[in-house]
N, C-alpha and C positions, 0 to 999 in steps of 0.2 A: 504494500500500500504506500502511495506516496502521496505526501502532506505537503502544504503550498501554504505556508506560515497561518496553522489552525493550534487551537489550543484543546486539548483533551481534556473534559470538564467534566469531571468524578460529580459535580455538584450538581448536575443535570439527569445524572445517570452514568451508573459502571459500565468499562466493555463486556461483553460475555461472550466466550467462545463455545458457538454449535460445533460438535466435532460429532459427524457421525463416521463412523471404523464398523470393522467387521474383526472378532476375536477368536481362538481360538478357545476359550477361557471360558469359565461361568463367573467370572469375576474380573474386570477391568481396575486399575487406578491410570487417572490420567490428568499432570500436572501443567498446567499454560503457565509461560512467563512474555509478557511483553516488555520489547524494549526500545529505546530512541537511537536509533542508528545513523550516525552524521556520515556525509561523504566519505570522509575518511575512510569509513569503516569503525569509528570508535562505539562503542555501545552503553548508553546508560538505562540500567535497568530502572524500569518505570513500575509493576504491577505485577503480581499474578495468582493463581488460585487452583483449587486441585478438586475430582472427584473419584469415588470410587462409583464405580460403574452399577454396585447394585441397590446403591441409593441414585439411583439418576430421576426419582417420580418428581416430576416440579405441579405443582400447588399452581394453578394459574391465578386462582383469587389474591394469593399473597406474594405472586411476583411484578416487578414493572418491567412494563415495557415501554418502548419507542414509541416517537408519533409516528412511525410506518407501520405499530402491531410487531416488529421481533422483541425477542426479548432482549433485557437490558441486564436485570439482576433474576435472575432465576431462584425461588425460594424451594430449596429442599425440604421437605420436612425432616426428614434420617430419623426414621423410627422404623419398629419391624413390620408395623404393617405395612411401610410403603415399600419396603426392601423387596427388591424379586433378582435371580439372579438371569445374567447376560445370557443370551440366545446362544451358542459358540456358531459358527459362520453366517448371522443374521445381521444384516448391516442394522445398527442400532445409533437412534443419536443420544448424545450425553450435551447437555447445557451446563459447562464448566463454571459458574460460579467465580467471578476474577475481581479482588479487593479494587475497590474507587480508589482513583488517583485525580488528581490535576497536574498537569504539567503543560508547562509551552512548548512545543514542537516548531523548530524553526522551519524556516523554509528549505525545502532538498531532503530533511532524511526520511527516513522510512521506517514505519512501525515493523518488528521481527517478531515471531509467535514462537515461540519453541516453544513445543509436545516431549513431554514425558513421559516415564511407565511409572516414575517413582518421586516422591516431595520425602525424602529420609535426610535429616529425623524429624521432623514436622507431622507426618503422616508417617507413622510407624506402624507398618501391619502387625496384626496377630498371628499366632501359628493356623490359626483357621482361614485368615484370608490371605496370608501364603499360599497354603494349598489349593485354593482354590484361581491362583493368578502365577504359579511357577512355570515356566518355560511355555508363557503365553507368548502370542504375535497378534497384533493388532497392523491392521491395515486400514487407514486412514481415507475416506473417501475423499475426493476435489473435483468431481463434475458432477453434471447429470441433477437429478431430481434430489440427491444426497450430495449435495456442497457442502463441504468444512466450509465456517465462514466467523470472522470475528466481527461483531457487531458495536462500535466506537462512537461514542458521542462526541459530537464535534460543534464547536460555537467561531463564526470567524474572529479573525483576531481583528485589534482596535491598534 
């Protein structure tokens, strides 16, 4: 994504990344970091947020969204009744959950999303959702009717 002197406004609304994959696993964790990456190449880490795949149920009365309708902050409940686990080869999406920021983004860089399998030690598994996520493979959708896509609140700059 490339930015043209906008400011990223946590106060209007967090980003949240839709990532839908396809797993081998009855269990996913999957951690987003975004960051502000200047021409150079230099990267300043800006936000990020993590789920486990068998809490992915979002509560649409207690999440916001956009004035387009995506979501913005997706609310999990993470309790056992909403827990189901992952389909193994069923493309599934997850609404990652990713801490408000503000930050100015200058003109030329570009927002970077890095996907993870693991947020250790933040997200420390148990011995039960190890086994249920050990020598998983996730594949990551990017086209078609299942786009990964990160959803960024943007206000022009002044």
């Amino acid at each position: 994504m490339r930015c043209a002197g906008v400011v990223v406004a946590g106060a209007s609304g967090p980003p949240d990344a839709a990532v839908y994959a396809r797993a081998t696993t009855t269990d996913t964790e999957s951690a987003a970091e975004i960051e502000d990456v200047s021409p150079d190449g230099t990267a300043r880490p800006l936000t990020e947020g993590a789920l486990l795949g068998s809490f992915r149920a979002v509560d649409a009365a207690r999440s916001w969204t956009g004035g387009d309708g995506h979501d913005l902050m997706p609310y999990h409940p993470y309790t056992n009744t909403s827990a189901r686990p992952v389909v193994p080869g069923a493309v599934t999406r997850y609404d990652i959950e990713i801490f408000p920021t503000f930050a100015t983004i200058a003109e030329g860089p570009s927002l970077r999303v890095t996907l993870s399998t693991a947020d250790v030690p933040h997200l420390l598994p148990d011995l039960a959702q190890i086994g249920r996520r050990v020598g998983g493979v996730y594949s990551v959708q990017r086209g078609g009717g299942a786009a990964s896509a990160l959803e960024v609140p943007l206000q022009p700059s002044t």
